[in-house]
KEKE-3310 file (N, C-alpha, C; in steps of 0.2 Angstrom, whole numbers, plus 5000, padded with zeros to 4 digits):
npx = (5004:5007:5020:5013:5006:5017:5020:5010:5011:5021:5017:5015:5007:5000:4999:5000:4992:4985:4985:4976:4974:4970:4971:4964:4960:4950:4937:4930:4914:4900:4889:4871:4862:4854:4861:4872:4885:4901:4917:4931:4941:4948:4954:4953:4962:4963:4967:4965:4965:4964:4970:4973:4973:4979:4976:4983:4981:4972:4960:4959:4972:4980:4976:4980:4993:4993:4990:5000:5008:5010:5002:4990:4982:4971:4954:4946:4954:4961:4970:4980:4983:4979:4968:4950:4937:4925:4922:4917:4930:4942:4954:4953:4939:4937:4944:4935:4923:4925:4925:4915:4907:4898:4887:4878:4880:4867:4862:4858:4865:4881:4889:4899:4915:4924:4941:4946:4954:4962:4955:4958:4953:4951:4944:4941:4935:4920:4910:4904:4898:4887:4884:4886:4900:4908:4922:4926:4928:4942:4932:4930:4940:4937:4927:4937:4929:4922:4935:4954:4963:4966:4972:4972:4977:4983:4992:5001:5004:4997:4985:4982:4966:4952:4943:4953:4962:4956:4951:4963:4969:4958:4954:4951:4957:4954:4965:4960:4961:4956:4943:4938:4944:4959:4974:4979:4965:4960:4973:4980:4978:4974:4969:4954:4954:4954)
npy = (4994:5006:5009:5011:5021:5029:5028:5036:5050:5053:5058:5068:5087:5081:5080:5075:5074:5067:5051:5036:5022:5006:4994:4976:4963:4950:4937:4926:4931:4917:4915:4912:4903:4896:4897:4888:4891:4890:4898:4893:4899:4903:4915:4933:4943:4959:4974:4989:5004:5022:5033:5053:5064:5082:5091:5099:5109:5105:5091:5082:5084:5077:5064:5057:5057:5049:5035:5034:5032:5019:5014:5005:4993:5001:4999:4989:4983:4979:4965:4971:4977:4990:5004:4998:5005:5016:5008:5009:5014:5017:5026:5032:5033:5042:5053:5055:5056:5071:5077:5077:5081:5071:5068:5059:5059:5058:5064:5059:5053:5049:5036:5036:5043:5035:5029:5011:4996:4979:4977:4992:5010:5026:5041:5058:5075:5081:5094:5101:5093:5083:5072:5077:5075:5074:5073:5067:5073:5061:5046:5045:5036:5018:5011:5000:4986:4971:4967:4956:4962:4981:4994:5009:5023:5039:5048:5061:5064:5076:5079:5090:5096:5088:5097:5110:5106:5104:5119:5124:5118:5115:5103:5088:5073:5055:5040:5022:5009:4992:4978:4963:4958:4964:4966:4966:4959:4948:4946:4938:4923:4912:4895:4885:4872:4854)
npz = (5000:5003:4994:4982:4986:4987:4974:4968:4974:4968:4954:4943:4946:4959:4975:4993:5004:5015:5023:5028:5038:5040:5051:5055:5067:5069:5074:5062:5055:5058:5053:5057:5069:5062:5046:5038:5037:5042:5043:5037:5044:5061:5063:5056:5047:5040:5030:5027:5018:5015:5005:5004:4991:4983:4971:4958:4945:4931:4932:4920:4915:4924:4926:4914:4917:4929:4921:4919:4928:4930:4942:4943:4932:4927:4927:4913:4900:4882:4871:4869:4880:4878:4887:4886:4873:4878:4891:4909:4922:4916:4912:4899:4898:4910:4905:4895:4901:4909:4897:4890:4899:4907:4902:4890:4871:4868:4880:4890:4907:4908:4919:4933:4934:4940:4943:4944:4948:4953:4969:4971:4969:4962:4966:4965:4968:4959:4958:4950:4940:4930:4941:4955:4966:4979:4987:5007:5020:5031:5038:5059:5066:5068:5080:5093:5096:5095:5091:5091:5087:5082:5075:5070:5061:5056:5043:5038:5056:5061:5049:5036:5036:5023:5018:5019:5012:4999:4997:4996:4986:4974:4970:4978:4979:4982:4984:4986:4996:4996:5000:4992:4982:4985:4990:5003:5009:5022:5024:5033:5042:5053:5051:5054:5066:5059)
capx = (5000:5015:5024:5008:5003:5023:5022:5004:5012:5027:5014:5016:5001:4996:5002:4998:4986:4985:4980:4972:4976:4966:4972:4960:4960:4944:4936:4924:4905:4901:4881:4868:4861:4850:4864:4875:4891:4907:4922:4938:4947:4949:4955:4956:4964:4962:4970:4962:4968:4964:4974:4969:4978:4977:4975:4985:4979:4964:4960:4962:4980:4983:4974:4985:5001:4991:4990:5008:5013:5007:4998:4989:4978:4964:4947:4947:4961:4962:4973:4988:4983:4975:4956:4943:4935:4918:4924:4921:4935:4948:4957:4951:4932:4937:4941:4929:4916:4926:4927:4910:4903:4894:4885:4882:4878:4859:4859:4858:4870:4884:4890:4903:4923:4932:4946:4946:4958:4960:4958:4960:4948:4953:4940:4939:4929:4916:4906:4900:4896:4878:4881:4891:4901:4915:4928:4921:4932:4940:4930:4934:4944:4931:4928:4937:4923:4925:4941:4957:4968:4965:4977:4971:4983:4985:4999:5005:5001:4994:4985:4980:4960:4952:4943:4959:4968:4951:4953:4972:4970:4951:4950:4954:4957:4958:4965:4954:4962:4952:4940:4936:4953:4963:4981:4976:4960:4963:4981:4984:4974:4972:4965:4951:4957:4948)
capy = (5000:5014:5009:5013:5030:5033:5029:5041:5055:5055:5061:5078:5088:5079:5082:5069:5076:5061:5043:5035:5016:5002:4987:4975:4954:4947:4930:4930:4931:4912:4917:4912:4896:4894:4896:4884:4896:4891:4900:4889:4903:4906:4925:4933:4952:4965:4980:4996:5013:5031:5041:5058:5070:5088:5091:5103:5111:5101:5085:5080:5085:5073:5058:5054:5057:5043:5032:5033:5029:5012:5013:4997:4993:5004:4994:4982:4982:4976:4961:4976:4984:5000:5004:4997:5011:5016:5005:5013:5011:5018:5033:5036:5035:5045:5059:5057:5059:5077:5081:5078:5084:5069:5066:5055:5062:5059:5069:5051:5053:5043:5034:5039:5040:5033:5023:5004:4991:4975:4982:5000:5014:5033:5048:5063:5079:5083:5098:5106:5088:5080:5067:5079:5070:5079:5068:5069:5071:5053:5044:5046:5029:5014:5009:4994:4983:4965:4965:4954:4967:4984:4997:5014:5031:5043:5049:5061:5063:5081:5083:5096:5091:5088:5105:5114:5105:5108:5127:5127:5115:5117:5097:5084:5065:5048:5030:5019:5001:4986:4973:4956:4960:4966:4960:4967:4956:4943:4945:4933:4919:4905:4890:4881:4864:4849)
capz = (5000:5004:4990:4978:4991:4983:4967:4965:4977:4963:4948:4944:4948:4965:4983:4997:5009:5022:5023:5036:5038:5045:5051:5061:5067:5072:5072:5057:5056:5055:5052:5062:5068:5055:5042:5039:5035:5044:5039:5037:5048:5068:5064:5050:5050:5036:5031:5021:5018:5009:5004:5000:4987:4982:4965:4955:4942:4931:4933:4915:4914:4927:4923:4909:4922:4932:4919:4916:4933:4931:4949:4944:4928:4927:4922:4908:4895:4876:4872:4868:4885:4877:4888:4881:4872:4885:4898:4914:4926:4914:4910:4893:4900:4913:4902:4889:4905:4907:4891:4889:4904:4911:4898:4883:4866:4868:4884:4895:4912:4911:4926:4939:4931:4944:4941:4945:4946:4958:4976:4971:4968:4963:4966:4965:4968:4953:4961:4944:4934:4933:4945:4960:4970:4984:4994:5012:5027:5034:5047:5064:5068:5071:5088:5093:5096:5095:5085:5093:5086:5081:5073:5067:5060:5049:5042:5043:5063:5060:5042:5033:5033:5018:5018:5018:5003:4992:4997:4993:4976:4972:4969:4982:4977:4986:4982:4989:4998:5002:4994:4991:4979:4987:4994:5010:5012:5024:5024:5037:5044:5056:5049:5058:5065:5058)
cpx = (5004:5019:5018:5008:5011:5023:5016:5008:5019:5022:5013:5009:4997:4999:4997:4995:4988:4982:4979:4972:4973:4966:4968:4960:4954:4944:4930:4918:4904:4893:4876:4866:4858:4854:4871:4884:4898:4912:4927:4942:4946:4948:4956:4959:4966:4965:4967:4964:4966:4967:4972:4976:4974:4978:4979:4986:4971:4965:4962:4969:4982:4981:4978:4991:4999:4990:4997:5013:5013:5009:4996:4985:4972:4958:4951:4950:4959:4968:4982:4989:4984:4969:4951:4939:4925:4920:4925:4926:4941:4951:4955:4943:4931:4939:4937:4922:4917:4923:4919:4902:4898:4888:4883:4881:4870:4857:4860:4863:4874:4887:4898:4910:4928:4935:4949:4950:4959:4961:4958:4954:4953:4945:4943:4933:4928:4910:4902:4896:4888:4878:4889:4894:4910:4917:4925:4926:4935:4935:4932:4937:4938:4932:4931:4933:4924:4930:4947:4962:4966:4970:4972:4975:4979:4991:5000:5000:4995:4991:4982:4971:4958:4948:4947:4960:4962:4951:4962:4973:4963:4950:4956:4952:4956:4960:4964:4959:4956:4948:4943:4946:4959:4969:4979:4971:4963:4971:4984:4978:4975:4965:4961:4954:4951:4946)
cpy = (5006:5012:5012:5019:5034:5033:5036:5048:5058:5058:5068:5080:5086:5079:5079:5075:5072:5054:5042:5026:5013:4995:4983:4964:4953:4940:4931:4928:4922:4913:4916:4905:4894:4893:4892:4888:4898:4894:4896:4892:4903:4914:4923:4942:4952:4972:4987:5002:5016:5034:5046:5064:5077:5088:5098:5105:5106:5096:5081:5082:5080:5065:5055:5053:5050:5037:5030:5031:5025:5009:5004:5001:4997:5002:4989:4987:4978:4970:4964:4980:4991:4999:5003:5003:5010:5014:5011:5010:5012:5026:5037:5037:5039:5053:5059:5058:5069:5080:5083:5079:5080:5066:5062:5058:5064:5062:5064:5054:5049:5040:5035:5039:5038:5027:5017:5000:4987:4977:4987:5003:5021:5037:5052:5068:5081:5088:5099:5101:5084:5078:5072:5072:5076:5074:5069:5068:5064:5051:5045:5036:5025:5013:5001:4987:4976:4962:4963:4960:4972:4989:5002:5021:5034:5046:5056:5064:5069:5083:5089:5093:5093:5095:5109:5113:5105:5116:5130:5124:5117:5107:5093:5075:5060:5043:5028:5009:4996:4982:4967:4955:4962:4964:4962:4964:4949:4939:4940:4929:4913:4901:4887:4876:4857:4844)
cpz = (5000:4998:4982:4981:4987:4978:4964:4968:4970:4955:4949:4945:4955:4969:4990:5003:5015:5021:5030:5032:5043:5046:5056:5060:5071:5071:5070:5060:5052:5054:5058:5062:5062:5047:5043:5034:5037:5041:5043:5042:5055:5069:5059:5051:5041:5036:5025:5024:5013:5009:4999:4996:4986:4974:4961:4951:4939:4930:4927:4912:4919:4928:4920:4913:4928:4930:4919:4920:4935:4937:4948:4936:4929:4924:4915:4903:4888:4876:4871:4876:4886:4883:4885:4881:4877:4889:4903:4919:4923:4913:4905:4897:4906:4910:4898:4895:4907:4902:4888:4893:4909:4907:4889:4878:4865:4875:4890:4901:4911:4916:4927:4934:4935:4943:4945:4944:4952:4967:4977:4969:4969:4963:4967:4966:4961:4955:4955:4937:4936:4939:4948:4963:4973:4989:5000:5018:5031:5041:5053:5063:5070:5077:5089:5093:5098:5091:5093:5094:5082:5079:5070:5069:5053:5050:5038:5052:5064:5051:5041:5034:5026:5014:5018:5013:4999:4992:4996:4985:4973:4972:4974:4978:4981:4979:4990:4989:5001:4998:4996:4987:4982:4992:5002:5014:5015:5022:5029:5040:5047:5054:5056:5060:5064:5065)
residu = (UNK:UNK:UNK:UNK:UNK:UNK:UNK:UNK:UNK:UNK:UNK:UNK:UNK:UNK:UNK:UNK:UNK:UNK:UNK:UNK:UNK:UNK:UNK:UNK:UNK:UNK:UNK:UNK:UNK:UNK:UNK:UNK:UNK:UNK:UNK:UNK:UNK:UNK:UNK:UNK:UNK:UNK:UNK:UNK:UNK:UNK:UNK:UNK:UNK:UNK:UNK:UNK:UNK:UNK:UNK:UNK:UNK:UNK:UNK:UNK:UNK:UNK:UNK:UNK:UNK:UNK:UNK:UNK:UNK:UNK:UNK:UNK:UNK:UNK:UNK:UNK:UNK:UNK:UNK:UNK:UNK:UNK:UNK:UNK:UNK:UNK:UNK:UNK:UNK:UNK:UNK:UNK:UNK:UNK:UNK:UNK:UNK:UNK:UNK:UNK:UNK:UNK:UNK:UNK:UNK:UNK:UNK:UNK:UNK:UNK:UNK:UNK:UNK:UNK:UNK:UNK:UNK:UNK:UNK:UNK:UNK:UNK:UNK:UNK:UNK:UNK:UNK:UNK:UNK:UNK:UNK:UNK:UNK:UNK:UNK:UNK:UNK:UNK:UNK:UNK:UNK:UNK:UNK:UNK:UNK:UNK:UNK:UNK:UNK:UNK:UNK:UNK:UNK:UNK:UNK:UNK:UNK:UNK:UNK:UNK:UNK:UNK:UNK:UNK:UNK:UNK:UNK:UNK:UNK:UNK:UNK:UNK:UNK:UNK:UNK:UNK:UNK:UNK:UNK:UNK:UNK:UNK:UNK:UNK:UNK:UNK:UNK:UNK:UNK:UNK:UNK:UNK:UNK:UNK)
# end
């Protein structure tokens, strides 16, 4: 995850805000009586993080400088590893929702442009496009609860909050760790015993 939060921090145009990192070990939900739904595991512990950037100048000028940091694939690919033209989740349909304001030719909404790849998720603030959408201050840290092990930070110790770096750049970003995909899912795990 920090080696990714470096490679995106090194594209020109974007400047690292803060992440917030979320490591935790429970013992899973095995369902209820009624469902017959053991999991194989004892514990299993998870890891998710945001990291939030500033944006500097316009989005589509740096879009492309994110593609070219081969962060991770961005949505589905051709068998040359072009974007599949429309595919959302990619770069090119992340600027063509830009370029064309959110909408398709016949007027139609097109859906969200954020960029997709195994585990990962980029947004963006889009205040002035059909379908708004503004990054949202992180959560407070979750409450322990029934978790074994528990770990939650941001980094750095003191951020800037996320209403500041949108009043210093105009647009604030995340990437988005965690998923069913994600290397971070169930990173570690004690096997049931037969």
């Amino acid at each position: 995850m920090r080696a990714l939060i470096e490679r995106l921090s090194a594209v020109e145009g974007l400047e690292h805000v803060l992440t917030r990192f979320v490591d935790t070990c429970a013992r899973p939900y095995n369902g209820s009586i009624f469902e017959n739904n053991k999991s194989p595991y004892t514990l299993e512990c998870d890891m998710r993080a945001v990291a939030y950037f500033g944006v500097q100048g316009d989005i589509t000028d740096v879009l492309p400088r994110i593609r070219a940091a081969d962060v991770a694939a961005w949505g589905p690919h051709d068998a040359e590893g072009h974007d599949l033209p429309h595919a959302a989740g990619t770069v090119t349909y992340a600027l063509d929702y830009h370029y064309d304001r959110g909408r398709y030719s016949d007027g139609t909404l097109m859906p969200a442009p954020t960029l997709e790849g195994p585990g990962l998720q980029i947004d963006w603030d889009r205040p002035d496009l059909p379908l708004p959408n503004r990054i949202e201050e992180p959560a407070p840290c979750p409450a322990v609860g029934s978790t074994i092990y528990h770990c939650c930070s941001t980094a750095p110790e003191s951020p800037m909050s996320v209403a500041a770096a949108r009043a210093r750049y105009g647009t604030v970003l995340t990437l988005s760790f965690g998923g069913w995909v994600s290397s971070g899912y169930n990173y570690f795990t004690v096997p049931r015993r037969k």
